[in-house]
C-alpha positions in Angstrom: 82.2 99.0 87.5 80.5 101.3 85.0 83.7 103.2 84.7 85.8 100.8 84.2 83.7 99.7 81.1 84.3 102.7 80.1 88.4 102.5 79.6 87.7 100.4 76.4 89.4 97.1 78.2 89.0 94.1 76.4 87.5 91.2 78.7 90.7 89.5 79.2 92.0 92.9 80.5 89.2 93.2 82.7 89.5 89.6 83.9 93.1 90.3 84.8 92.6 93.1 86.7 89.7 91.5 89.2 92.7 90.1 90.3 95.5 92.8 90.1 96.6 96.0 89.2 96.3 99.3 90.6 96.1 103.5 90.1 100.0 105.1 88.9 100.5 108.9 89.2 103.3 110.5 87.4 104.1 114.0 87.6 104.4 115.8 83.7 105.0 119.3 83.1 103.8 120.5 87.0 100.6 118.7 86.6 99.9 114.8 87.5 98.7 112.3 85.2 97.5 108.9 86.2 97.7 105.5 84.7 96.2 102.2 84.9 99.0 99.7 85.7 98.1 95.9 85.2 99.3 92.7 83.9 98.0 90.4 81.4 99.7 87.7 81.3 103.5 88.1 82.2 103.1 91.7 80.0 102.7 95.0 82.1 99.7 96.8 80.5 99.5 100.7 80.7 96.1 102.4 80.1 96.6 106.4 80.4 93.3 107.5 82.6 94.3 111.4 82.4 94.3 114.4 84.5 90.7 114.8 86.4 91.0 114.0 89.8 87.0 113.5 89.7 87.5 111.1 86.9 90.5 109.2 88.5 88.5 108.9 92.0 85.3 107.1 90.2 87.7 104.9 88.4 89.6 104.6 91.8 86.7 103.1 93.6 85.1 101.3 90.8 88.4 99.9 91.1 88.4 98.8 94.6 84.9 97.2 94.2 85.6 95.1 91.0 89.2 93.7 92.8 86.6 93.2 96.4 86.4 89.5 95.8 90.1 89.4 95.4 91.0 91.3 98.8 88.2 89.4 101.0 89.9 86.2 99.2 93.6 87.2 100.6 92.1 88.1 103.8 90.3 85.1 104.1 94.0 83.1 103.1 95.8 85.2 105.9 93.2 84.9 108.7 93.3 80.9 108.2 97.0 80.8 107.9 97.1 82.5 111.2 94.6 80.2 112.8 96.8 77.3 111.7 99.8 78.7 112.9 98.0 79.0 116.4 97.2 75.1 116.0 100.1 73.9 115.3 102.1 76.0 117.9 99.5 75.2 120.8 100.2 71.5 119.6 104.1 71.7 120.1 103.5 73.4 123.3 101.2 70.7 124.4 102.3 67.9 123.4 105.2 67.4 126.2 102.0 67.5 129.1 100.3 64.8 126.9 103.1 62.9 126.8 103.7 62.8 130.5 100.0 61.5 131.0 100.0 58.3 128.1 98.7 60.6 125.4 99.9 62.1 121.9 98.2 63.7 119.3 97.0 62.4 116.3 96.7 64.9 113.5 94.4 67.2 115.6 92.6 64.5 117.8 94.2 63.4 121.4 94.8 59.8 121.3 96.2 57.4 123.9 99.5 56.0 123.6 99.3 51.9 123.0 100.2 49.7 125.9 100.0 53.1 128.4 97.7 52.4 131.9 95.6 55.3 131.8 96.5 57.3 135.1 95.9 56.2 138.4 92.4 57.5 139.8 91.4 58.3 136.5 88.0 57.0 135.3 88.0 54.2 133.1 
C-alpha cells in the first residue's frame, strides 16, 4: 500500500481504485513509460508513474493487494453463479423422473404432487 500513498492520490482516488484500474505502458522516444489508468467517477484518471521498472513493480504489487478484496469478491460472484447454474440445470434434468413418480420441485425442496398415491410398495 505504502507506495500507493506515495502517488499523492486523494482518498476518493484511492477508493476508486480498490475497485478498478490498472498499470498502462506506452512506448516514448525508445523507452517505456507507465501510467496509472483509473476512473473516478465516469472520468478516466491518468497518473504518470515513470520509467523505473523497480518503481513500477512495487506500485504493480501494492496494486494487486489494495484491489485483493475486489478480485476474491468477483471470484466469489463467479464461483456461486456457477454453482447456480449446476442447480438449476440438474433441476430441469430431473424434474421429468420426478414427475413420473408423483413428485415436482418446489423451489429447491422435492415435494409431492396433491391428490398423487405415492408409488406402489413404497413406504408410507
Amino acid at each position: 500500500m505504502f507506495p500507493l500513498i506515495n502517488l499523492g492520490l486523494t482518498q476518493p482516488e484511492l477508493d476508486a481504485l480498490r475497485w478498478q484500474g490498472f498499470i498502462a505502458s506506452q512506448p516514448r522516444n525508445g523507452t517505456t513509460v507507465y501510467y496509472l489508468r483509473f476512473r473516478l467517477g465516469r472520468v478516466q484518471r491518468s497518473k504518470y508513474l515513470g520509467r523505473d521498472e523497480k518503481r513500477i513493480r512495487a506500485i504493480r504489487e501494492s496494486l494487486q493487494q489494495w484491489q485483493l478484496p475486489r478480485r476474491t469478491d468477483d471470484q466469489l460472484r463467479r464461483l456461486v453463479g456457477e454453482g447456480l447454474e449446476r442447480i438449476r440445470e440438474h433441476q430441469r434434468r430431473l424434474t421429468p423422473l420426478l414427475a413420473t413418480h408423483g413428485y415436482r420441485f418446489d423451489g429447491r425442496a422435492i415435494r409431492q404432487v396433491r391428490g398423487s398415491a405415492p408409488p406402489t410398495g413404497a413406504n408410507p
